[in-house]
C-alpha positions in Angstrom: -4.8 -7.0 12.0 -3.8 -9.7 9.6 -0.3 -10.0 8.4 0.9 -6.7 10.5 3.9 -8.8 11.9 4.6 -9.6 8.0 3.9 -5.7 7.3 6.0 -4.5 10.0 8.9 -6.8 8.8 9.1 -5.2 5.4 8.8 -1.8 6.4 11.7 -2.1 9.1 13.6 -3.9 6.2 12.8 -1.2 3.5 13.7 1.5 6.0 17.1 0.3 7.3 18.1 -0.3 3.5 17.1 3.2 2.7 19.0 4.5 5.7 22.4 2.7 4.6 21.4 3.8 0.7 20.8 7.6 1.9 24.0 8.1 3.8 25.6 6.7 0.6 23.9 8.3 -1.7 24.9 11.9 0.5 28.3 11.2 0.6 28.5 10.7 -3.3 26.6 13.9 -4.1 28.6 15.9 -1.9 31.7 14.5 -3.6 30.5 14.7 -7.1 28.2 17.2 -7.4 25.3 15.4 -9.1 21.8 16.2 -9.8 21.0 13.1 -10.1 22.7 12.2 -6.5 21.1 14.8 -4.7 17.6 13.7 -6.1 18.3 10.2 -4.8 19.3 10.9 -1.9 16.4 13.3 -1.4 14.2 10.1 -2.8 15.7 8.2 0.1 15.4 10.2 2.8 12.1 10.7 1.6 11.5 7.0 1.9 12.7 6.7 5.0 10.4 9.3 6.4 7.4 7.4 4.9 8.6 4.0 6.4 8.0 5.7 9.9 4.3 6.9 8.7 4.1 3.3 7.9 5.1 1.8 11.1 3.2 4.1 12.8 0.2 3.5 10.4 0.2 -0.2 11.5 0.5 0.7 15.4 -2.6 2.9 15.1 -4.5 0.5 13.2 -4.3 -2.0 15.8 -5.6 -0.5 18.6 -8.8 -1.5 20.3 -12.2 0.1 19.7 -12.8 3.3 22.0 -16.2 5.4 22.4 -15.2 7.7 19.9 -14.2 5.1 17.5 -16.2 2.0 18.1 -15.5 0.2 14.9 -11.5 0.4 15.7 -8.6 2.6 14.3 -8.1 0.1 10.9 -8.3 3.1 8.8 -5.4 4.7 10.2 -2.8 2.4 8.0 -4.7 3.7 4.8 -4.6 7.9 5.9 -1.3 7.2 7.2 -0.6 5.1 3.2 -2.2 8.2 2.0 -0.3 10.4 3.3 2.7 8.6 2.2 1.8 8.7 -1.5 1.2 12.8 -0.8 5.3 12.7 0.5 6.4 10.9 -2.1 4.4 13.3 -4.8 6.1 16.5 -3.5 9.2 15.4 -1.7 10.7 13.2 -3.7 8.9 13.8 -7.5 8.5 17.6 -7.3 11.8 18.4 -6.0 13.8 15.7 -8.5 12.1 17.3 -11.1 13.1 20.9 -10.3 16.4 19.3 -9.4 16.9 18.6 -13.1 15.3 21.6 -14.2 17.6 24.0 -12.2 20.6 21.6 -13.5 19.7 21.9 -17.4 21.6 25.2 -17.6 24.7 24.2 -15.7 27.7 23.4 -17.0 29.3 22.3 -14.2 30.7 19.0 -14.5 30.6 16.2 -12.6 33.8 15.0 -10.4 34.6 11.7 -9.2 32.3 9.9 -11.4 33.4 6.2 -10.1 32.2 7.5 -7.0 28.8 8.0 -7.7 28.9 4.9 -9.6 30.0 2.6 -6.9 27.5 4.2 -5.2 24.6 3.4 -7.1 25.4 0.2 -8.0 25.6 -0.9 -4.0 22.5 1.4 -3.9 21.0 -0.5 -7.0 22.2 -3.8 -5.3 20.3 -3.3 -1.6 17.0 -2.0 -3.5 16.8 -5.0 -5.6 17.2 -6.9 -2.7 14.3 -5.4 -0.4 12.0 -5.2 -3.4 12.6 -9.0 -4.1 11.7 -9.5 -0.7 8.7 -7.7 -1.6 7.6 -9.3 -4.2 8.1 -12.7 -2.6 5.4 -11.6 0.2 3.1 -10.3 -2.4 3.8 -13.4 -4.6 2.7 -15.3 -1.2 -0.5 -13.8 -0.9 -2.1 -13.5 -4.0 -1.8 -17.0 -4.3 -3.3 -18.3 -8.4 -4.2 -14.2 -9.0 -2.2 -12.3 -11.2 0.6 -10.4 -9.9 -0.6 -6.9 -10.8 -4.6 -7.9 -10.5 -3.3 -8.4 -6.8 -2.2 -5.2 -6.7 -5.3 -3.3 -7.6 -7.5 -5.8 -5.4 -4.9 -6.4 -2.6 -6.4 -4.3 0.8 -2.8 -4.4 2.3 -2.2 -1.0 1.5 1.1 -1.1 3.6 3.1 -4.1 1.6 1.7 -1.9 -1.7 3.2 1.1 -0.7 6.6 -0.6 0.7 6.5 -2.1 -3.0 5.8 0.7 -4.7 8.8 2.6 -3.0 11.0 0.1 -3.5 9.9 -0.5 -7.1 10.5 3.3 -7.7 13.8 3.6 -6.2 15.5 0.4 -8.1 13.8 1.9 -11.7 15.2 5.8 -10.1 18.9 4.1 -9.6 18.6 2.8 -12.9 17.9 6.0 -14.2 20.7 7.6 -12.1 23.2 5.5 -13.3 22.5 5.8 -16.9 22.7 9.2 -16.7 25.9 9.7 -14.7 27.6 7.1 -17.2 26.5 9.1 -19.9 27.9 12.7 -18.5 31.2 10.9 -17.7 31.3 9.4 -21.3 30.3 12.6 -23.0 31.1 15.5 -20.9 27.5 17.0 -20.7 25.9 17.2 -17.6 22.9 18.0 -19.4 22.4 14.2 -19.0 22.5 14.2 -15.5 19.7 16.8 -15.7 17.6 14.6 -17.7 18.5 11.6 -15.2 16.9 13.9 -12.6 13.6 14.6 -14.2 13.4 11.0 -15.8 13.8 10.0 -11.6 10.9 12.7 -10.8 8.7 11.8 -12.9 8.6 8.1 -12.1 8.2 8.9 -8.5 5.3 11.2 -9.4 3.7 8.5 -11.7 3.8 6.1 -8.8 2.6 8.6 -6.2 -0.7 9.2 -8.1 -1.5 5.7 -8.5 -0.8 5.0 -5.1 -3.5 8.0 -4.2 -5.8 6.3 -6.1 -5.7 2.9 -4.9 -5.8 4.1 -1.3 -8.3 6.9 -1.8 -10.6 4.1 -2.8 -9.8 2.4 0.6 -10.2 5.5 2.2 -13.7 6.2 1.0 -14.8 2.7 2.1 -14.4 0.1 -0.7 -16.5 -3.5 -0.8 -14.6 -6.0 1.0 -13.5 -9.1 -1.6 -15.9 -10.7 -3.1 -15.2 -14.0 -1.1 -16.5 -12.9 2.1 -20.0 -11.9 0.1 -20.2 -15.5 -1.2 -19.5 -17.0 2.2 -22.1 -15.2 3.5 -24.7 -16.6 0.5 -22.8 -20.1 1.6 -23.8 -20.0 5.3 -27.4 -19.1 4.5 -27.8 -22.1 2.6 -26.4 -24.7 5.1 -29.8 -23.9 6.8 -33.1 -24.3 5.1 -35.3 -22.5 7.2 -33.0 -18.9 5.5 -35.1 -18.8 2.7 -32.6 -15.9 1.5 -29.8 -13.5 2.1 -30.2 -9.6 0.6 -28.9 -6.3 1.2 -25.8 -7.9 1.7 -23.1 -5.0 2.4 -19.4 -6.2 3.0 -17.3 -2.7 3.7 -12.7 -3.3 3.8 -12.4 -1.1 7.2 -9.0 -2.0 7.1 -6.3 -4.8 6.5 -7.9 -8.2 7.3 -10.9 -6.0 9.3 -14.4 -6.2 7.3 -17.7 -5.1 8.4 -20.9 -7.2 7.1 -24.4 -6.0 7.5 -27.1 -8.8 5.7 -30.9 -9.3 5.8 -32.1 -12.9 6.3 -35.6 -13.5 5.1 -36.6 -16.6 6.9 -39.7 -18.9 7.2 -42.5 -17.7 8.9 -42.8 -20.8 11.2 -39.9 -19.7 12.8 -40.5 -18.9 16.5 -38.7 -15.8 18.3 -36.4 -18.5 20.2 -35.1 -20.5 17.4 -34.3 -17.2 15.6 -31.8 -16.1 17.6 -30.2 -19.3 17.6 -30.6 -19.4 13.8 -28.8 -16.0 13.4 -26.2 -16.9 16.0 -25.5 -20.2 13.9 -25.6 -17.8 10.8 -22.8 -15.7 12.0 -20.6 -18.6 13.4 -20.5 -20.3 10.0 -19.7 -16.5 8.3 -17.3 -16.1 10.7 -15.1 -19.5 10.3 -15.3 -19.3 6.5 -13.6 -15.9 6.5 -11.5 -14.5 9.5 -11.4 -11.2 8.1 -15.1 -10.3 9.1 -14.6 -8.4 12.7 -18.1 -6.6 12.9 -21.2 -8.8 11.2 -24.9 -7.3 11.6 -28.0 -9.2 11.0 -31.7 -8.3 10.3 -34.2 -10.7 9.6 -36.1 -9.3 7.6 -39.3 -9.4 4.3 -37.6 -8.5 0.8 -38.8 -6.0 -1.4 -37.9 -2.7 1.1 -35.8 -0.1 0.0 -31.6 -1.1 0.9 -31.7 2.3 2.4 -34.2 1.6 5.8 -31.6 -1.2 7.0 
């Protein structure tokens, strides 16, 4: 699978950061008594359970076709991604959001403030430093595409979610630390209520987008449109393809795309030289765009329905 050394890099990065940042963050609630603490360290834990879907996302996906599965296990990173988004949803939105409801009637205030706020700033400090490494490899791949166009198009569903997290949980501490300053300063804790739910439903927003994106992948979405105009391109380095139809170019997974085309070519064409014609065919699809692991080809008339390939 393309860039799974890359992938499993930043996943073992986010999830040793949120390891160090949820022991912190559990210590400071435990001493201060703050929604807002316990919803971040619920976040992180949270995270860190998702890192391991992750990992174990990108171990399934790279297994070799079986019997049962004879195009390969490349959908496993997106369920696995899917499942992720799910997690993040309920176990990290829903519960920091009845966190801070639960905490809206309390009055009880919060104790060793500095605490909490040394806390989150190291917190703040090791998130921003995972999520710029995150943005570095994202900044890497989508090379002249705009950052968030790359996001929507990107097929890496792994380095999305590990963004997305990451993202989250730096805007979260943000939110966390505004809200603990401001029941210090002013003696209501009502604002570390509203620091909880202003944490939820940011994790919530980004779990639905992130069930979006990678139901799409899930359902089977069209591979880039590069690998459809390399296939057009290796039909016309031969004149004897008179045309290329019914081209179908399916994402089965990171950097794993299957191809199915119809060639119609000249009728003068014996048996023979067509299978060295479609052989040559392939080879030039193949070395313009590493990312096609299954390619089928038909020669075939135009004008019959897509649907009898």
């Amino acid at each position: 699978m393309a860039g799974a050394d890359a992938a499993t890099k930043h996943i073992l990065q986010s999830l040793f950061a949120n390891l160090v940042i949820a022991v912190s963050k559990g210590v400071g609630a435990a001493l201060t008594g703050s929604g807002s603490m316990v919803a971040e360290t619920i976040h992180s834990l949270a995270d860190c359970g998702n890192q391991l879907l992750l990992l174990l996302g990108v171990s399934q996906a790279q297994r070799r076709p079986t019997p049962t599965h004879p195009l390969g296990h490349g959908p496993a990173l997106y369920f696995w991604s899917f499942i992720v988004s799910l997690l993040l949803f309920s176990g990290g939105g829903l519960f920091s959001i009845y966190e801070g409801i639960h905490k809206l009637d309390s009055t009880a205030t919060i104790d060793n403030p500095m605490v909490a706020i040394a806390i989150l700033v190291l917190s703040l400090a090791l998130e921003g430093w995972v999520t710029a490494g995150n943005v570095v490899e994202l900044n890497r791949r989508r090379g002249a595409m705009p950052f968030f166009q790359f996001l929507r198009a990107t097929k890496d569903s792994d380095l999305v979610v590990v963004f997305a997290e990451n993202a989250a949980a730096v805007l979260g501490l943000a939110f966390a630390l505004a809200a603990l300053g401001l029941a210090w300063l002013t003696g209501d804790p009502v604002w570390d209520a509203v620091g909880s739910l202003c944490i939820g439903a940011v994790l919530v927003a980004v779990a639905v987008l992130l069930a979006i994106e990678i139901a799409s992948l899930l359902i089977g979405e069209a591979a880039d449109a590069a690998i459809v105009q390399a296939v057009f391109a290796a039909a016309a380095h031969d004149v004897r393809i008179l045309s290329v139809f019914d081209v179908i170019a399916v994402q089965r997974g990171p950097g794993e795309v299957l191809v199915a085309a119809k060639l119609h070519v000249a009728s003068d064409v014996t048996a023979e030289a067509m299978y060295d014609l479609v052989n040559a065919f392939e080879d030039r699809v193949r070395a313009a765009s590493a990312e096609v692991k299954w390619l089928f080809v038909e020669p075939d008339r135009p004008g019959r329905d897509a649907g009898e390939m």
